[in-house]
N, C-alpha and C positions, 0 to 999 in steps of 0.2 A: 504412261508413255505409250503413246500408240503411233503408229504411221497416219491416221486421218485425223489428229485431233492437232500434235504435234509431227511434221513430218522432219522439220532440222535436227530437231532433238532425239528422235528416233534414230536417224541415219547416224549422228554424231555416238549415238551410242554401242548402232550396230560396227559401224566402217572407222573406231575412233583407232585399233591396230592390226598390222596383217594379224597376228595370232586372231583376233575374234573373227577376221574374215573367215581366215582358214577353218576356224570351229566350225562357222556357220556356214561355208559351204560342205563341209562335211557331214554336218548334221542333213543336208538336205540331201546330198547324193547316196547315204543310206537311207534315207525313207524313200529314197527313189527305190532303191535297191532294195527294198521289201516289198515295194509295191507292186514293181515286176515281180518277182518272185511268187509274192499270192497271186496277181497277175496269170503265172504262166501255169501256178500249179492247179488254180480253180481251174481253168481253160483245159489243161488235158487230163484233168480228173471231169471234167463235163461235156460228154457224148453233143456232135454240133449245134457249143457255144463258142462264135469265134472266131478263134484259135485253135479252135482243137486240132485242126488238120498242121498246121502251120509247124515244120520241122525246126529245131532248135537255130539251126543256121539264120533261116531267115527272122526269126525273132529275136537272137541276138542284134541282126544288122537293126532294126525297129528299137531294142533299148540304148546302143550305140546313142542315133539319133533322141530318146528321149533323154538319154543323162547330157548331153550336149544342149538340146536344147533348154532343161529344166534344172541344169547342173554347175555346168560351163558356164553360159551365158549369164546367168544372175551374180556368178561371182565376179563375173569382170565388171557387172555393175556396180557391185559392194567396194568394188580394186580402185575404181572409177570414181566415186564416193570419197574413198581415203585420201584420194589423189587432189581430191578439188577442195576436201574440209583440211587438209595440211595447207595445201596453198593458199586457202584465206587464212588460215592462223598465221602463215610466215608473213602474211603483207599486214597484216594490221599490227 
């Protein structure tokens, strides 16, 4: 099962109820949440690579915007998916 070989089958599989949304967006917002983290800790363990200068305030505003965009967003896709593979199974 893949998303380019099968993509209905894919999505039916990922978006088929909120619980495996909810996994899967969680699975993604902790790898986001690690990746900031090696992220922030390579950057000020590394003399100007960067971030190094860059105070934790204004990096958190910077992962805000990336679990949003990389987090948030995909799940309402997934939300979005559920929504529209229930409503063809109720009409057929």
């Amino acid at each position: 099962m893949s998303l380019y070989s099968d993509p209905v089958k894919w999505s039916e599989q990922i978006a088929k109820t909120k619980t495996r949304i909810f996994i899967t967006v969680a699975i993604n917002c902790s790898l986001l949440y690690l990746l900031l983290w090696l992220l922030y800790e390579l950057t000020m363990a590394t003399v100007g690579f960067g971030f190094s200068e860059m105070p934790l305030k204004q990096f958190m505003l910077y992962a805000i915007g990336i679990f949003i965009i990389g987090g948030i967003l995909p799940g309402h896709n997934l939300y979005a998916m559920y929504r529209m593979i229930k409503m063809i199974k109720d009409n057929e």
